[in-house]
C-alpha positions in Angstrom: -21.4 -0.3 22.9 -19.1 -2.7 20.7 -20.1 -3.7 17.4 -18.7 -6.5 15.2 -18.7 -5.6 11.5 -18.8 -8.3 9.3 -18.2 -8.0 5.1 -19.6 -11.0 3.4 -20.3 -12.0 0.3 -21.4 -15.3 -0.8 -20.4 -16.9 2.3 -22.6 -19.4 3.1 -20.9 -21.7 4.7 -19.0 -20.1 7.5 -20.9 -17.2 8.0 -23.4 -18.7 10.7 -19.7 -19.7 12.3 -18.5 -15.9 12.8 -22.2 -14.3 13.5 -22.7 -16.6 16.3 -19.0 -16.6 17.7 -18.9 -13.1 17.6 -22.0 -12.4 19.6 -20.6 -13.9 22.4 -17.9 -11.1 22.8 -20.2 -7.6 21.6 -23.5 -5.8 22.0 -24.1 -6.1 18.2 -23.1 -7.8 15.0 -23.9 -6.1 11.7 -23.3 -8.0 8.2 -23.0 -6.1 5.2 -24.3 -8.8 2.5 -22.0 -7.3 -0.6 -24.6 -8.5 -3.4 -24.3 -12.3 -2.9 -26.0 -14.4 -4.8 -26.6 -17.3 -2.3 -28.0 -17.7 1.1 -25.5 -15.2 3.5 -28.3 -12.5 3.7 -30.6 -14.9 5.0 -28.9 -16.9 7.4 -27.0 -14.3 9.0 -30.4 -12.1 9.6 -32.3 -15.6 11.1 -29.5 -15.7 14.0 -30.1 -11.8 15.1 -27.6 -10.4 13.3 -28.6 -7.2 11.8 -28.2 -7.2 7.7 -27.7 -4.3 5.6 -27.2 -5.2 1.8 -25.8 -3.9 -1.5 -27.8 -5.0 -4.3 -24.4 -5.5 -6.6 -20.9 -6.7 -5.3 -19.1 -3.0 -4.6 -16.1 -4.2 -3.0 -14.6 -4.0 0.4 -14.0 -0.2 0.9 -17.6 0.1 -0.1 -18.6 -2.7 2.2 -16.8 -1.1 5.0 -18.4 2.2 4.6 -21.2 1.2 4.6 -20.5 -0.5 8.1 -19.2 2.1 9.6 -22.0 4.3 8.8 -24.8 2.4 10.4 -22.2 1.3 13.2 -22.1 4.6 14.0 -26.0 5.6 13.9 -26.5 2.6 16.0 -24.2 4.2 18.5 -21.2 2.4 18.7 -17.9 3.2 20.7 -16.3 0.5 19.6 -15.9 -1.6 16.2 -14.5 -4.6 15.8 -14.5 -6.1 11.8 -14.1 -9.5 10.9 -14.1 -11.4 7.5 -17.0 -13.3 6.7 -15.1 -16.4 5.3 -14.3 -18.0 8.5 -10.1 -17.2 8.5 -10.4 -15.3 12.1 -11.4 -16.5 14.7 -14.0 -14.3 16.9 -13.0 -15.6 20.3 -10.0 -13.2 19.7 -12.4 -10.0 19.4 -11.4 -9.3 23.0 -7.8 -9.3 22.5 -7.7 -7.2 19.5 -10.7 -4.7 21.2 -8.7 -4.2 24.4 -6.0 -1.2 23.2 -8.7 0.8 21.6 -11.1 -0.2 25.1 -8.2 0.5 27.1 -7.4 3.8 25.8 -4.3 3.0 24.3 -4.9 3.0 20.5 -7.6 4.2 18.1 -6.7 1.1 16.0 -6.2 -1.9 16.9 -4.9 -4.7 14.3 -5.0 -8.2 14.6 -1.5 -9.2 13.2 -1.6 -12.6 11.5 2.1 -12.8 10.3 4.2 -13.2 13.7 6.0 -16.7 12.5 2.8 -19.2 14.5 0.4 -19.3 11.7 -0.1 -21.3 8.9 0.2 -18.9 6.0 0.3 -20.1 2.0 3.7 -18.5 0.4 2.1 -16.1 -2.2 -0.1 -14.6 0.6 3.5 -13.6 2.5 5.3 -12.5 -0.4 2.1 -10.4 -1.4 1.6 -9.0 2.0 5.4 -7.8 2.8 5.2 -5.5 -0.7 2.0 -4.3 -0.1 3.3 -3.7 3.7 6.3 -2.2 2.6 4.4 0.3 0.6 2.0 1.3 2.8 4.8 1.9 5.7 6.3 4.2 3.1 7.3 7.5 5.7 5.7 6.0 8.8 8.4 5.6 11.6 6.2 2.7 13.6 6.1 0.0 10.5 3.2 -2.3 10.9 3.5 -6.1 10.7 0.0 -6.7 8.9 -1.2 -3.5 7.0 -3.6 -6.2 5.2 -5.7 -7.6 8.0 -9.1 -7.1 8.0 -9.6 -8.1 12.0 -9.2 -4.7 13.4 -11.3 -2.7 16.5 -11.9 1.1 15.9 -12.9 3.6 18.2 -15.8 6.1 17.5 -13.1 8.6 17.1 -11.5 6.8 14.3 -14.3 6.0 12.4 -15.5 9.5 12.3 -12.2 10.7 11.3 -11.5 8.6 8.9 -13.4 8.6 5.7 -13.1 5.3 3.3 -12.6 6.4 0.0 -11.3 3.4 -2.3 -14.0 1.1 -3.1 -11.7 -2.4 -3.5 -9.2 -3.6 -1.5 -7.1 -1.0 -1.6 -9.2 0.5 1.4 -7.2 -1.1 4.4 -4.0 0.9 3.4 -6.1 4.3 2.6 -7.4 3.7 6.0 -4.0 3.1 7.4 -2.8 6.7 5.9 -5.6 8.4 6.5 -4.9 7.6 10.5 -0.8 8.2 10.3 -2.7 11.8 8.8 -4.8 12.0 11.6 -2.4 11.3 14.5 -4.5 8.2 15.2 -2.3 5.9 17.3 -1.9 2.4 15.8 -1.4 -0.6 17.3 -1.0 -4.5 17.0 -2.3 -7.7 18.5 -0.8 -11.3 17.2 -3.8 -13.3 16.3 -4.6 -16.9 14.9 -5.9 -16.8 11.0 -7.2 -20.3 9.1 -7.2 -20.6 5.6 -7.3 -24.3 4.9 -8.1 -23.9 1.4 -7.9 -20.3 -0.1 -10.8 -18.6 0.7 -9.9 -15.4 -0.6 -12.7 -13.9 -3.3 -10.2 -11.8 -4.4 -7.1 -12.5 -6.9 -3.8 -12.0 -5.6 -2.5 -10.2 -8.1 -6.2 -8.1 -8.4 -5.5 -7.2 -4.2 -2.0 -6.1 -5.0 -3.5 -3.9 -7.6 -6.2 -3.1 -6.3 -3.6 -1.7 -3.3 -1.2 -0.5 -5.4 -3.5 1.9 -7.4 -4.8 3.2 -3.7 -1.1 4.4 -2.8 -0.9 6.6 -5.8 -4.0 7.7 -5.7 -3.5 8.6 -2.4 0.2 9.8 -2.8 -1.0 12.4 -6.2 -4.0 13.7 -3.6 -1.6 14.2 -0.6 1.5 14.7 -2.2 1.2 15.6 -5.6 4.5 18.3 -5.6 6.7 15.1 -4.9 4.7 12.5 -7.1 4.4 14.6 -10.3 6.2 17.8 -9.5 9.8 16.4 -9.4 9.1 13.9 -12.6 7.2 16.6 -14.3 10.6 19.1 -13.7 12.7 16.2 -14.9 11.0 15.5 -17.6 11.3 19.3 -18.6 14.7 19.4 -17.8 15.5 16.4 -20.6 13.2 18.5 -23.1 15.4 21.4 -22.8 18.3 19.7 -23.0 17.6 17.6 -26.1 16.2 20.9 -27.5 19.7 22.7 -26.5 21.8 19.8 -27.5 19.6 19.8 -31.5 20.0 23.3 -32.2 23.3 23.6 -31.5 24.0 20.3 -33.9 21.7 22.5 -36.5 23.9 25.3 -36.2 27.3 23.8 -36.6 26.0 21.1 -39.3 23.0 22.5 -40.5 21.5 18.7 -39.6 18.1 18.0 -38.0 17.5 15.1 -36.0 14.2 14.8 -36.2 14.3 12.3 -32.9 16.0 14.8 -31.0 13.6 17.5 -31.8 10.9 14.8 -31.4 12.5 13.6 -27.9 12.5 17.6 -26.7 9.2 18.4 -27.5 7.5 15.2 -26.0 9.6 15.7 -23.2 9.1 19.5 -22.5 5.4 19.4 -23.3 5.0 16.3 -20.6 7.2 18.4 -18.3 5.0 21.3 -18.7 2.1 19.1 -17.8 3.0 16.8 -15.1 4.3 20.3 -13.1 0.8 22.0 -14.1 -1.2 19.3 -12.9 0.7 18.8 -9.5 0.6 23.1 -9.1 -3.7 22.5 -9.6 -3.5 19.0 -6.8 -1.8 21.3 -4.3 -3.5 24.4 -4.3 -7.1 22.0 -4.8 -5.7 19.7 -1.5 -4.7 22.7 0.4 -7.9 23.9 0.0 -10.4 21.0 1.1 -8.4 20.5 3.6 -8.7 24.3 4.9 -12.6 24.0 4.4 -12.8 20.8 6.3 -10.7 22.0 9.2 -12.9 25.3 9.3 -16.2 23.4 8.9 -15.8 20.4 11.7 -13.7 22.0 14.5 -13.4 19.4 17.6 -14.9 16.7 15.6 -14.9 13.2 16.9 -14.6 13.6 20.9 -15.9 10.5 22.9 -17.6 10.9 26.1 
């Protein structure tokens, strides 16, 4: 069975557009109405789509968990999501469904920035940071870490669990499966924006994004992301503290911004290592109960 996932909130106006396009390429649309306050609920239920809402906006992680979830109790092999606002265009579901139907990928993106699309500027400067960031360590970089037009197989979406409620979930998604081993892939697709539909600041998303690769870097990590400043961080503290006693001892002098300089130092040094000591052993850990509690987890027939 493929299912097309849809996040919308308050979209109106193109939602009938993608429910009805995107029926005509999968066994099942499902909207997740992310506590709009207009008509999208109502109009995507009358044309047999089947609605699921949040009574408060939660965000797109959050919408997308919640997709996945009743994608999967519904029994879906495949799942295809789509934005709500109209920018992709559904009669592409096959194209970007066929590596994960195929075989050939667990997930499939549709890529939107391949040089053929219309694109405003400040949504391909924001998208090459954030893509730069999340390609950070992963030897195949992706063109569009950002797209929301993606097919999943079963196996993905049971592996993968979408913790980051904002936007920040399509590149802790995109770790989570280099994690995995989940094989990746890309599709060049068509995207519209005409005028900026986006519900979501640009500077908000690249926050939003940002925040979700340290997060994600401390939990996975945490040796490298607080370990090494934390150790240099001691190392200035000693050596401020070195460097002011032996200025005390030849000149009897105090500089109380040395001492002031070693002690902030050392004791943030001290603190940064002790926190990423706990993160390890704490990551080490889940990760040995989760291995022991779901052994062969997500095999498709």
């Amino acid at each position: 069975m493929i299912v097309a996932c849809i996040p919308a909130y308050n979209e109106e106006n193109t939602i009938a557009r993608v429910v009805l396009g995107a029926q005509k390429h999968v066994d099942k649309v499902i909207v997740c109405d992310d506590g709009s306050r207009d008509m999208t609920a109502q109009i995507a239920e009358s044309l047999g789509a089947v609605v699921v809402r949040h009574p408060n906006n939660m965000g797109k992680g959050a919408t997308l968990r919640t997709l996945f979830q009743t994608s999967l109790d519904a029994g879906a092999k495949v799942v295809v999501t789509l934005d709500g606002d109209g920018q992709h265009d559904p009669a592409e579901i096959p194209a970007v469904a066929r590596p994960v139907m195929e075989g050939t990928a667990d997930i499939s993106i549709g890529a939107r920035f391949h040089g053929k699309n219309e694109i405003p500027r400040h949504r391909i400067i924001g998208n090459k940071m954030l893509n730069y960031l999340t390609n950070i360590g992963n030897s195949k970089k992706l063109m569009d870490t950002q797209s929301g037009f993606r097919a999943y197989s079963r196996k993905a979406i049971e592996d993968i669990e979408v913790k980051e409620n904002g936007m920040g979930a399509d590149s802790q998604i995109l770790l989570d499966a280099r994690k995995s081993n989940l094989r990746v892939s890309e599709s060049m697709v068509s995207v519209t924006y005409g005028k900026d539909t986006s519900t979501h600041h640009p500077i908000r998303h690249l926050g939003d994004v940002v925040l979700s690769l340290v997060k994600y870097a401390a939990e996975e990590r945490p040796l490298l992301l607080l370990g090494l400043p934390g150790l240099a961080a001691l190392t200035i503290g000693l050596v401020y503290g070195a460097l002011l006693m032996s200025i005390y001892v030849n000149t009897r002098e105090f500089i109380f911004a040395y001492a002031l300089l070693a002690v902030g130092a050392a004791l943030l040094g001290v603190f940064a290592i002790l926190v990423a000591i706990i993160l390890f052993a704490v990551s080490n850990l889940f990760k040995r109960l989760k291995n022991e509690r779901e052994p062969g987890r997500g095999e498709i027939e």
